[in-house]
ZAVEXLUM-487303 format. One record per residue: residue number from 0; residue in three letters; x, y, z of N, C-alpha, C, O in turn. Coordinates in Angstrom, 2 decimals. Atoms other than C-alpha are relative to their C-alpha. Layout:
<node NUM, "Ala", <X, Y, Z>, <X, Y, Z>, <X, Y, Z>, <X, Y, Z>>
...
# end
This chain:
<node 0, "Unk", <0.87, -0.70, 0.92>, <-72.65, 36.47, 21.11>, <-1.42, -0.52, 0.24>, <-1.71, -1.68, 0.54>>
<node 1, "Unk", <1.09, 0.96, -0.56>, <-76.13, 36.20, 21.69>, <-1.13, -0.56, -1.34>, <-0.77, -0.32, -2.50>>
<node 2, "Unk", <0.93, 0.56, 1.20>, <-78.81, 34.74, 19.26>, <-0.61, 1.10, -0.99>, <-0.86, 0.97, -2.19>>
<node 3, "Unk", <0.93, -1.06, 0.22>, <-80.46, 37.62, 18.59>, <1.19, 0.80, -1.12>, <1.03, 0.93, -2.34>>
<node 4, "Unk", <-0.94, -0.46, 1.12>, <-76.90, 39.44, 17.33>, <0.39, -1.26, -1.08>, <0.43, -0.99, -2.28>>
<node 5, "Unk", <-0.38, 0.96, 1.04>, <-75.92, 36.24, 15.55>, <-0.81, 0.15, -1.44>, <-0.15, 0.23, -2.48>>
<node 6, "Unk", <1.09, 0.17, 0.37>, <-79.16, 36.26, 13.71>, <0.04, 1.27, -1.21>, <0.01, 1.15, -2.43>>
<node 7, "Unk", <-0.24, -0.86, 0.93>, <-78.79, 39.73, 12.46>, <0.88, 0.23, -0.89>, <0.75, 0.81, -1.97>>
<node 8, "Unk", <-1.15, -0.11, 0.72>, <-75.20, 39.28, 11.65>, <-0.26, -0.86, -1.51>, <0.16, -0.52, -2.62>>
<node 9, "Unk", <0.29, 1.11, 1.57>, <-76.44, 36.31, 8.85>, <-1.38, 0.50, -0.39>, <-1.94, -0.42, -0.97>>
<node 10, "Unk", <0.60, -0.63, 0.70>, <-78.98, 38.19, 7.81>, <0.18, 1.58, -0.93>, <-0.41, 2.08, -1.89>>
<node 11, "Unk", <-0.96, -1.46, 0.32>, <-76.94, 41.54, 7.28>, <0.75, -0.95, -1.54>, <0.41, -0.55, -2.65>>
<node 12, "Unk", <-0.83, 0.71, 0.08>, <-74.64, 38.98, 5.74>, <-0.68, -0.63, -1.61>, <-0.18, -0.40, -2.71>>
<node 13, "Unk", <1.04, -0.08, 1.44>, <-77.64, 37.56, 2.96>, <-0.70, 0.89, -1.03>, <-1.10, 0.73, -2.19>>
<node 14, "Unk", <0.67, -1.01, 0.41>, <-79.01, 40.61, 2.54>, <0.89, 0.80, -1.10>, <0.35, 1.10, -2.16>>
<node 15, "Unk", <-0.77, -0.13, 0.12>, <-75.96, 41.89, 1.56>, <0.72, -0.37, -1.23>, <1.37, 0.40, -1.94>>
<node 16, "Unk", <0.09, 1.19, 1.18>, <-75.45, 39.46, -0.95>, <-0.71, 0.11, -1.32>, <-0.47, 0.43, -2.49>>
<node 17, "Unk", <1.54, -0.13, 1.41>, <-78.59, 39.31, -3.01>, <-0.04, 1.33, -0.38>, <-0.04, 1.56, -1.59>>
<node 18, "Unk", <0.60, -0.80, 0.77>, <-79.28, 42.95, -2.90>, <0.90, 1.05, -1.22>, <0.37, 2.02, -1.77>>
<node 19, "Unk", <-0.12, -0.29, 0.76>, <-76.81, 43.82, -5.12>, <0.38, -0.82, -0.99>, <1.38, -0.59, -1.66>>
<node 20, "Unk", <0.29, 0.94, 1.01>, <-77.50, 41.00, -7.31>, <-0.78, 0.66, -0.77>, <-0.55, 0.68, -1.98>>
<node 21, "Unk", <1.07, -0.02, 1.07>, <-80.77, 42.56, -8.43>, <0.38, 1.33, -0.75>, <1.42, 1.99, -0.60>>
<node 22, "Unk", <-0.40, -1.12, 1.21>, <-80.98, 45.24, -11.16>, <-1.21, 0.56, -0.52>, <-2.02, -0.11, -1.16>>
<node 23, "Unk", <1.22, -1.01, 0.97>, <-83.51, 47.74, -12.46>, <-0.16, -0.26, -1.05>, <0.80, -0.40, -1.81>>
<node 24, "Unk", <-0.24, -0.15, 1.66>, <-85.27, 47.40, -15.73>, <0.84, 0.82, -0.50>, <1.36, 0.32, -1.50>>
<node 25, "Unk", <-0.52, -0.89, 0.84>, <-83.52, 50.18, -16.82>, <1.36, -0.71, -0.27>, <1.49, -0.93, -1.47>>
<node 26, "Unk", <-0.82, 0.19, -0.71>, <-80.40, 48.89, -15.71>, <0.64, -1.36, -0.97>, <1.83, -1.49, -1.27>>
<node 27, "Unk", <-0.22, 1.34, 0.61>, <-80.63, 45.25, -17.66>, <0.39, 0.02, -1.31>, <1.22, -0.69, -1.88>>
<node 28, "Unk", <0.07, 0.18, 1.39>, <-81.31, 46.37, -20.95>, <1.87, 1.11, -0.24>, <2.64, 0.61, -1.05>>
<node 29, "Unk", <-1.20, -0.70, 0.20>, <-77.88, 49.23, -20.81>, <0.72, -1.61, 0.00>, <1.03, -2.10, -1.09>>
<node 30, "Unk", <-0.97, 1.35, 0.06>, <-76.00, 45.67, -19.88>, <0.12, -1.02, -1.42>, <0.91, -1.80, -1.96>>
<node 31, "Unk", <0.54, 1.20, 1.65>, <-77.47, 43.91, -23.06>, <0.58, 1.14, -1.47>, <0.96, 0.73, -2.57>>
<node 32, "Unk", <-0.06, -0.09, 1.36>, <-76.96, 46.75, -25.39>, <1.94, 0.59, -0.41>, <2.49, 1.09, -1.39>>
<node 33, "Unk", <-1.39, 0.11, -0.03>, <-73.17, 46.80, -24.42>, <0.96, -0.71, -1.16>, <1.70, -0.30, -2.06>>
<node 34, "Unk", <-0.66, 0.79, 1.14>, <-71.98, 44.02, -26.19>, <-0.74, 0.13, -1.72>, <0.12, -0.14, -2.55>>
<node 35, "Unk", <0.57, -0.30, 1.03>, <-74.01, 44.63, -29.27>, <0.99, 1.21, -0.79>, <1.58, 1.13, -1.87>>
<node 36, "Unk", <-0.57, -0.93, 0.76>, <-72.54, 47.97, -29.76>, <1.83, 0.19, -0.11>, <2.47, 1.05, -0.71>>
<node 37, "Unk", <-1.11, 0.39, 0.14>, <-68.99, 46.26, -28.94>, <0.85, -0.62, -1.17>, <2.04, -0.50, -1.46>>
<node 38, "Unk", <0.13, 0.65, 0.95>, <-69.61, 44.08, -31.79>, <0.07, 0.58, -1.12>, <0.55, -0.10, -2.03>>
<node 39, "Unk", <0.17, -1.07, 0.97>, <-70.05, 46.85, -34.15>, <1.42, 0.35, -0.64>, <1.78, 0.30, -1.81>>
<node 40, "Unk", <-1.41, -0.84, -0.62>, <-66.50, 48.42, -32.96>, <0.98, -1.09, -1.16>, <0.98, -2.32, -1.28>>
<node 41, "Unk", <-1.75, 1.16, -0.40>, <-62.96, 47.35, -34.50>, <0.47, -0.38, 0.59>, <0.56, 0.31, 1.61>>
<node 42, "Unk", <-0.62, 0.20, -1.00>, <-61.21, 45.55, -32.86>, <1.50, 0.80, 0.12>, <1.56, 1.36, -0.98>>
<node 43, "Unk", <-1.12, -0.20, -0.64>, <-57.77, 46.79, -31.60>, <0.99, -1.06, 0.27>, <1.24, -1.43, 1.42>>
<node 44, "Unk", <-0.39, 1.01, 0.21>, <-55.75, 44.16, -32.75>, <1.70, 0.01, 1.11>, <2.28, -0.87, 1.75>>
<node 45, "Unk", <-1.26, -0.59, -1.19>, <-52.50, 46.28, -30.70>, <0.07, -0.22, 1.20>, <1.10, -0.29, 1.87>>
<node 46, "Unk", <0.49, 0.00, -1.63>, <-54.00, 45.94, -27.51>, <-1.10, -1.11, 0.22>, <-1.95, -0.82, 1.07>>
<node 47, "Unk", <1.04, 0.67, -0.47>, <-56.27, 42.87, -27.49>, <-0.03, -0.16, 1.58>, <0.93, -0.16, 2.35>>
<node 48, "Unk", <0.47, 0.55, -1.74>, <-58.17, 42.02, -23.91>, <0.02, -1.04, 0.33>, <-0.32, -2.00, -0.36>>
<node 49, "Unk", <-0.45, 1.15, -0.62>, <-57.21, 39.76, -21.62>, <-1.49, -0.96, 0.37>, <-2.40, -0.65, 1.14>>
<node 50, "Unk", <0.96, 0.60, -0.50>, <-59.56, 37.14, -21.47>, <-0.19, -0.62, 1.38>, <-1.26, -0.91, 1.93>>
<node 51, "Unk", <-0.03, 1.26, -1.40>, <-58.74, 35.15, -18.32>, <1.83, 0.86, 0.74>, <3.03, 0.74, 0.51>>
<node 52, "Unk", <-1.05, -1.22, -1.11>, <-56.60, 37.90, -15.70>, <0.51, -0.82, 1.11>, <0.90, -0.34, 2.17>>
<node 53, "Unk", <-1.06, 0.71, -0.54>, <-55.06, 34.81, -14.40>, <1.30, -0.66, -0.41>, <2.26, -1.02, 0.27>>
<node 54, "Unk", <-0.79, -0.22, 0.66>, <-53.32, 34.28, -17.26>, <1.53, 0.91, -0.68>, <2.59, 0.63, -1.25>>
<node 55, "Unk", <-0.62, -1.38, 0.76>, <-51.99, 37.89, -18.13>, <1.65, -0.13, 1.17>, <1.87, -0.55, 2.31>>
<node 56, "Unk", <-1.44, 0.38, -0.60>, <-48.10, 38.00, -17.44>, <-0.25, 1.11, 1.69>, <-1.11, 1.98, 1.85>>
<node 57, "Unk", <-0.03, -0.58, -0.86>, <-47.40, 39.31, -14.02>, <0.69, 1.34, -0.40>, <1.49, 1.34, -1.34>>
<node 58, "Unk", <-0.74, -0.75, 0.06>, <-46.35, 42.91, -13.54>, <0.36, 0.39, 1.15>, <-0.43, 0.66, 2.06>>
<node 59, "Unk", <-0.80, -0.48, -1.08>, <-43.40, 43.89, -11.19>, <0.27, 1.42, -0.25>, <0.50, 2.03, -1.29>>
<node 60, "Unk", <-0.36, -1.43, 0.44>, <-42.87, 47.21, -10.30>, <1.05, -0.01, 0.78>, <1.40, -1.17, 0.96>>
<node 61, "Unk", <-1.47, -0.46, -0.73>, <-39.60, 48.51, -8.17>, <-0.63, -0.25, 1.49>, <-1.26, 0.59, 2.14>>
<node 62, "Unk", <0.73, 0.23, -1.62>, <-40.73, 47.05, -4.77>, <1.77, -0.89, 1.02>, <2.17, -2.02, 1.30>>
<node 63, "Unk", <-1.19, 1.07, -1.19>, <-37.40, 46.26, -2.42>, <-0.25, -0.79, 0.89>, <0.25, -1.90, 1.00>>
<node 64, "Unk", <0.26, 1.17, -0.50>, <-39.17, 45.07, 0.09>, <-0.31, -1.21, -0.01>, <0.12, -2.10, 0.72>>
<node 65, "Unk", <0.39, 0.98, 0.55>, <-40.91, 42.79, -1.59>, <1.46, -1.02, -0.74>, <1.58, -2.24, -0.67>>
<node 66, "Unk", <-1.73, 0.80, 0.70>, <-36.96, 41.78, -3.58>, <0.04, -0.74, 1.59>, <-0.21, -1.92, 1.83>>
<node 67, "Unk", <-0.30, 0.67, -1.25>, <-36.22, 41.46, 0.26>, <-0.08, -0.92, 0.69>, <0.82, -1.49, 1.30>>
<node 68, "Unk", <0.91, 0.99, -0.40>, <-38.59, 39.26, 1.29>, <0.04, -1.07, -0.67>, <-0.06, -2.18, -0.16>>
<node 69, "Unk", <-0.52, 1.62, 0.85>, <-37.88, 36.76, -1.35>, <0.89, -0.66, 0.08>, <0.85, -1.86, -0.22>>
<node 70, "Unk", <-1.13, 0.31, 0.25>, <-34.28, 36.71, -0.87>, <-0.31, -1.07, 1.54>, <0.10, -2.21, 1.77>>
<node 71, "Unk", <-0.29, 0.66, -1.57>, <-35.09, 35.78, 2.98>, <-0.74, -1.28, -0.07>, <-0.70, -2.03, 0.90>>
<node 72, "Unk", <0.94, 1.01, 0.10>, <-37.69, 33.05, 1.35>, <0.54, -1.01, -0.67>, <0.31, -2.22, -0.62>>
<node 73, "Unk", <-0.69, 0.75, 0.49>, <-35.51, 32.09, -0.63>, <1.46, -1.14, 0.48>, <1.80, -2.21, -0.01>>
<node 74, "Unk", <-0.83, 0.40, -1.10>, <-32.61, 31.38, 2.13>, <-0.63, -1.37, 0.59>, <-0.10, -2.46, 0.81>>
<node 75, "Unk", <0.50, 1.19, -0.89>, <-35.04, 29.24, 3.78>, <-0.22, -1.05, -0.80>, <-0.54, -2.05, -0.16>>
<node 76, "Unk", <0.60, 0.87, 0.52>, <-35.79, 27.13, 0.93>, <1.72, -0.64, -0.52>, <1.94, -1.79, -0.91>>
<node 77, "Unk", <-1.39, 0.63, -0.11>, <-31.76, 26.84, 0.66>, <0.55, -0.95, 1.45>, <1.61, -1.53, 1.66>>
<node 78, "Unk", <-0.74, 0.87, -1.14>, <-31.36, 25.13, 3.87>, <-0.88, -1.02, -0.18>, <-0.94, -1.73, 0.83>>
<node 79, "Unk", <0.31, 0.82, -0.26>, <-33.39, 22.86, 2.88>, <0.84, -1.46, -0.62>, <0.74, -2.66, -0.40>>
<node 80, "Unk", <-0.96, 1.35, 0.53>, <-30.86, 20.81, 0.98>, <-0.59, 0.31, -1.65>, <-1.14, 1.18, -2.33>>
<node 81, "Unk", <0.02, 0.20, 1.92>, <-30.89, 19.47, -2.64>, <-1.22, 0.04, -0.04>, <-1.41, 0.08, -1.26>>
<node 82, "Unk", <1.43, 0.07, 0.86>, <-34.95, 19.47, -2.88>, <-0.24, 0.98, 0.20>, <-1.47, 0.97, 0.24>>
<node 83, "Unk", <0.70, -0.78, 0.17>, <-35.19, 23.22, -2.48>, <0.71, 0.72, -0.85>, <0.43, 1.88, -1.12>>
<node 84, "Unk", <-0.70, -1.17, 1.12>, <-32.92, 24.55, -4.87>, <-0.70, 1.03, -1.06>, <-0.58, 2.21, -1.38>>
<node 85, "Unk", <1.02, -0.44, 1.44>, <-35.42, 24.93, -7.72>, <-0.78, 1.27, 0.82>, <-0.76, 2.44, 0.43>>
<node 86, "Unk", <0.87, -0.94, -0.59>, <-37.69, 26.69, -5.19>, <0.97, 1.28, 0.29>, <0.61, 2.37, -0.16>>
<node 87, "Unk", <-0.56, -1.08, -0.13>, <-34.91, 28.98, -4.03>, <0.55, 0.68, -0.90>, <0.63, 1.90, -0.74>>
<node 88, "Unk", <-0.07, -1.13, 1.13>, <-33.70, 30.06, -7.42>, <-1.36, 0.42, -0.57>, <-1.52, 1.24, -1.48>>
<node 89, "Unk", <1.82, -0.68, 0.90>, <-37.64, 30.63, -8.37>, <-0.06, 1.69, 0.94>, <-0.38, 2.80, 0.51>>
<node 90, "Unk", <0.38, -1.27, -0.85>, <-37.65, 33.16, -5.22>, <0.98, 1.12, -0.37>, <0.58, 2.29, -0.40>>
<node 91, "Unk", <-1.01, -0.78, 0.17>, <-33.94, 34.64, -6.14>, <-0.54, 0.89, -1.17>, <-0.75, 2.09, -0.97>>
<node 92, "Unk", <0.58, -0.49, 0.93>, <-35.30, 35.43, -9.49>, <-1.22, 1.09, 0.11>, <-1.19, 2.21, -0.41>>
<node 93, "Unk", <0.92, -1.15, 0.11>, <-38.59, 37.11, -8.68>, <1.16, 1.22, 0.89>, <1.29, 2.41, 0.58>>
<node 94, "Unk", <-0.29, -1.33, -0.88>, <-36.47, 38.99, -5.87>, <0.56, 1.22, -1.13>, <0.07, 2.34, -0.99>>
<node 95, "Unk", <-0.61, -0.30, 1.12>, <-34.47, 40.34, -9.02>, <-1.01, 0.78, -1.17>, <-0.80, 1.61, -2.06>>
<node 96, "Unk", <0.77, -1.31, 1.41>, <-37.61, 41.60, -11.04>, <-0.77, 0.20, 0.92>, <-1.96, -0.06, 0.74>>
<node 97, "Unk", <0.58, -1.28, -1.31>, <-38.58, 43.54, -7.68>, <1.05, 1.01, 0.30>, <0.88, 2.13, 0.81>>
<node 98, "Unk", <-0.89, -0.81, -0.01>, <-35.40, 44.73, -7.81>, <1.30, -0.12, -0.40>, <2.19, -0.38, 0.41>>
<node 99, "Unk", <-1.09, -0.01, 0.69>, <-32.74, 44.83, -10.44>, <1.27, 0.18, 0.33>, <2.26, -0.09, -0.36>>
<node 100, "Unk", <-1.38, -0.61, -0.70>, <-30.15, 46.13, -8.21>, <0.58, -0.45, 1.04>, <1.67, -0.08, 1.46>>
<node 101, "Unk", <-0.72, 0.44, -0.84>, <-29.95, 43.96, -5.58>, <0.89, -1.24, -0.26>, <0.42, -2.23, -0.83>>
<node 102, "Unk", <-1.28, 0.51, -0.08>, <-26.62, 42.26, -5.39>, <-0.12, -1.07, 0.41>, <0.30, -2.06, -0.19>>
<node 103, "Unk", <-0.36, 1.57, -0.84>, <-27.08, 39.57, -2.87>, <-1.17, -0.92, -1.26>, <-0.80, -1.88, -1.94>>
<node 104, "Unk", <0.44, 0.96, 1.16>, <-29.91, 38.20, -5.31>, <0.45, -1.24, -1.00>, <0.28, -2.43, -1.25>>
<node 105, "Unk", <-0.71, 0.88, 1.32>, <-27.82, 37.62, -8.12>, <1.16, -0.49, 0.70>, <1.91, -1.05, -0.10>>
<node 106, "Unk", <-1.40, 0.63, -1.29>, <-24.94, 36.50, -5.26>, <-0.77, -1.45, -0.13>, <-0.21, -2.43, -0.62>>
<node 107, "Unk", <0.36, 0.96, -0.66>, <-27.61, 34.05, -4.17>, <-0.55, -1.00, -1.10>, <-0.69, -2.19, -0.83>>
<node 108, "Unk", <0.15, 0.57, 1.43>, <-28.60, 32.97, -7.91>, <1.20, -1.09, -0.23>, <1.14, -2.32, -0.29>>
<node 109, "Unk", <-1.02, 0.48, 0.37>, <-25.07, 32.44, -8.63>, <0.40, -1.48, 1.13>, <0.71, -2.58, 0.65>>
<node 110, "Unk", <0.07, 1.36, -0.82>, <-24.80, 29.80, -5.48>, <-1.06, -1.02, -0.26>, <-0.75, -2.18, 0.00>>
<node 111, "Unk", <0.88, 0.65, 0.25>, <-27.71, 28.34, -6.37>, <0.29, -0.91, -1.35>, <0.04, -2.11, -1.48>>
<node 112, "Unk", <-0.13, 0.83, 1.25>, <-26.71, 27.46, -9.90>, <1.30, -0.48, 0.09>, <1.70, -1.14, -0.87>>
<node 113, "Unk", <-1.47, 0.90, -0.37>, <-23.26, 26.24, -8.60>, <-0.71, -1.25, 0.14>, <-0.57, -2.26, -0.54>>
<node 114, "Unk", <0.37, 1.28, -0.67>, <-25.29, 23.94, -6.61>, <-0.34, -1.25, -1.02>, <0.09, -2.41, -0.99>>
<node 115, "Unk", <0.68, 0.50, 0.77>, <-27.43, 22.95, -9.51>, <0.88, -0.66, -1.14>, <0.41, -1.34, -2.05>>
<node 116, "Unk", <-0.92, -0.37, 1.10>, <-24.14, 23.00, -11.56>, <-0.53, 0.21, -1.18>, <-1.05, -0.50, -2.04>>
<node 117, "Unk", <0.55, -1.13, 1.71>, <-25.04, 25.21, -14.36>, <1.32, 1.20, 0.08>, <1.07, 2.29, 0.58>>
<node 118, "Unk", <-1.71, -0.81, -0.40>, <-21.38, 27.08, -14.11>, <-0.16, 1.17, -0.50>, <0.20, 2.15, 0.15>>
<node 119, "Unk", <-0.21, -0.65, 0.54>, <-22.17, 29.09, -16.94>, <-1.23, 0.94, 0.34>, <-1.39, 1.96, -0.34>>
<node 120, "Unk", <1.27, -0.92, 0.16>, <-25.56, 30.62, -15.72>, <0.55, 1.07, 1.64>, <0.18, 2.20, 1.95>>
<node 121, "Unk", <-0.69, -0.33, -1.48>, <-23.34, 31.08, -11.85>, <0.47, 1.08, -0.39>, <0.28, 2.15, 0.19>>
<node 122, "Unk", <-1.59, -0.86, -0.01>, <-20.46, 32.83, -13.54>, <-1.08, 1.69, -0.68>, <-0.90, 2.87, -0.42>>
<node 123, "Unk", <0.74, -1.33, 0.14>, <-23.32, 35.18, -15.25>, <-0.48, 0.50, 1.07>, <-0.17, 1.69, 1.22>>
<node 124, "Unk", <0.49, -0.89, -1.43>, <-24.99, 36.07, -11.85>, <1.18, 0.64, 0.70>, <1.03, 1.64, 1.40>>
<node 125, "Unk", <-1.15, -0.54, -1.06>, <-21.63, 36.75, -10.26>, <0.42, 0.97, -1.40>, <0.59, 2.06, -0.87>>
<node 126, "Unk", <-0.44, -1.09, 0.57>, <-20.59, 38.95, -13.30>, <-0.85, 1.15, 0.17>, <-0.29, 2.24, 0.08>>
<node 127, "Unk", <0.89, -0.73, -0.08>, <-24.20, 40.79, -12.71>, <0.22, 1.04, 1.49>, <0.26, 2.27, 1.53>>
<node 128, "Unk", <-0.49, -0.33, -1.22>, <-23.40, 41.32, -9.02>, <1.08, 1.06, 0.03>, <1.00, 2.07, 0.73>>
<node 129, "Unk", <-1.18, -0.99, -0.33>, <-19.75, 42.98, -9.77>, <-0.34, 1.31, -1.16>, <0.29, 2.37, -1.23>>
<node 130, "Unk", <0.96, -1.50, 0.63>, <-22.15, 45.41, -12.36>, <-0.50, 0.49, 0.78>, <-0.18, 1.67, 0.78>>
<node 131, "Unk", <0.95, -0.44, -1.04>, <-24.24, 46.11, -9.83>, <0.46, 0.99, 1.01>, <0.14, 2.18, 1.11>>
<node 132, "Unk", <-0.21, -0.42, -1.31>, <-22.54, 46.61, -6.62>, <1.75, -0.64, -0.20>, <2.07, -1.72, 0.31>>
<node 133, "Unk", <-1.09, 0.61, 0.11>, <-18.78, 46.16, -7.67>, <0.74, 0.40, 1.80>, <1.82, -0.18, 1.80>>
<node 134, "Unk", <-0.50, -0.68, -1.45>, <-17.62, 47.56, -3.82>, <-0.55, -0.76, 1.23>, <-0.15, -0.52, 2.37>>
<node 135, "Unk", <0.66, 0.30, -1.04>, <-19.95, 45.39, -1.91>, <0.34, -1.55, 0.59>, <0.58, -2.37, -0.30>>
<node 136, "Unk", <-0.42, 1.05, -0.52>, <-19.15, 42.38, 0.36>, <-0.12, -1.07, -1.01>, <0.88, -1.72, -1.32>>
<node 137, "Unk", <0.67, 0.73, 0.99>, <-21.42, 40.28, -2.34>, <1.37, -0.19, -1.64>, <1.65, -1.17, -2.34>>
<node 138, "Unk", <-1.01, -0.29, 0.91>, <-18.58, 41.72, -4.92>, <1.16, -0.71, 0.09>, <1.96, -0.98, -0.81>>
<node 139, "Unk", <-1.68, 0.16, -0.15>, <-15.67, 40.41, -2.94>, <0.09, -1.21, -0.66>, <0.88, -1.58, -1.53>>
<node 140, "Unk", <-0.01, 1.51, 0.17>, <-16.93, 36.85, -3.01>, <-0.41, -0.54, -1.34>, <-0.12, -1.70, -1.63>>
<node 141, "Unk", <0.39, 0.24, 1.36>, <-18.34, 36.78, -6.50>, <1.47, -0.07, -1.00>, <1.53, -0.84, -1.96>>
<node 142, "Unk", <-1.21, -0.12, 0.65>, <-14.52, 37.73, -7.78>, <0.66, -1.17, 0.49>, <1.68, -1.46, -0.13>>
<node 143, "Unk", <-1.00, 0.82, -0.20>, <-13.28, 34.73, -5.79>, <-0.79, -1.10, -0.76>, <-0.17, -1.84, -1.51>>
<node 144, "Unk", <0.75, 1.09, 0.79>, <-15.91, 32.43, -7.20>, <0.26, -0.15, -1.64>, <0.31, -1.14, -2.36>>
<node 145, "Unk", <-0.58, -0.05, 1.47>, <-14.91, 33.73, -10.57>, <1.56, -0.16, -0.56>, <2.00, -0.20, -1.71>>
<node 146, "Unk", <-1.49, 0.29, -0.11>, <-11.39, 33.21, -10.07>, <1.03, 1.65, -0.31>, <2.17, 1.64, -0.76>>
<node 147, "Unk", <-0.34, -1.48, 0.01>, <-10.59, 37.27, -10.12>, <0.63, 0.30, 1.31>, <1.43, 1.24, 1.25>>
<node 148, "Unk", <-0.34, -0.49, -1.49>, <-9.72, 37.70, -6.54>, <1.13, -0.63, 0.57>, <1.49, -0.33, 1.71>>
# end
């Protein structure tokens, strides 16, 4: 690159920056008489605003791939032995509110909380599984884990 493009690129780059920093008189005072006439307003005690949108609960929508992708993140954080359990039921779980329906999830829940022994949170994932997908490989092994098979 030569000096000359560099030069323009960090100036493109500042310019860029600042100029929509600045603001028209006109422009300042609409911003100012915002909150004023907010202040006025009821509030909406039903629907208050989120102050801090790092806070606000997450929302999942129906995304499989995304379920998918957790389950396979979650796999990896199962081979890691006894210090990734926690991590791999954190991933099983979101995969599960990406997608309610997948089977191996709550399959891979239910192993997970064997591991952890929590029997009674296992034997619920493997009953979720034979709701789910009572026909599916995930099904067979959930009935032997439950002592059904």
């Amino acid at each position: 690159m030569t000096r000359r493009t560099l030069l323009s690129a960090c100036l493109f780059g500042v310019f860029s920056v600042v100029a929509p920093a600045r603001q028209t008189p006109g422009s300042a005072q609409q911003t100012q008489q915002k909150p004023a006439q907010q202040q006025g307003e009821p509030s909406d005690e039903s629907n208050p605003p989120e102050e801090d949108e790092s806070v606000a609960p997450e929302k999942f929508v129906l995304n499989p791939l995304e379920s998918d992708r957790n389950v396979r993140v979650g796999n990896f954080y199962m081979k890691q032995g006894s210090r990734g359990y926690h991590a791999a039921l954190g991933r099983y779980e979101r995969a599960t509110k990406y997608n309610p329906r997948n089977a191996e999830a709550f399959f891979k829940i239910g192993e997970v909380e064997e591991k952890l022994r929590n029997q009674e949170a296992a034997k619920t994932a493997y009953r979720r599984v034979l709701e789910i997908a009572p026909d599916s490989k995930f099904a067979h092994e959930a009935k032997k884990r439950l002592g059904k098979g």
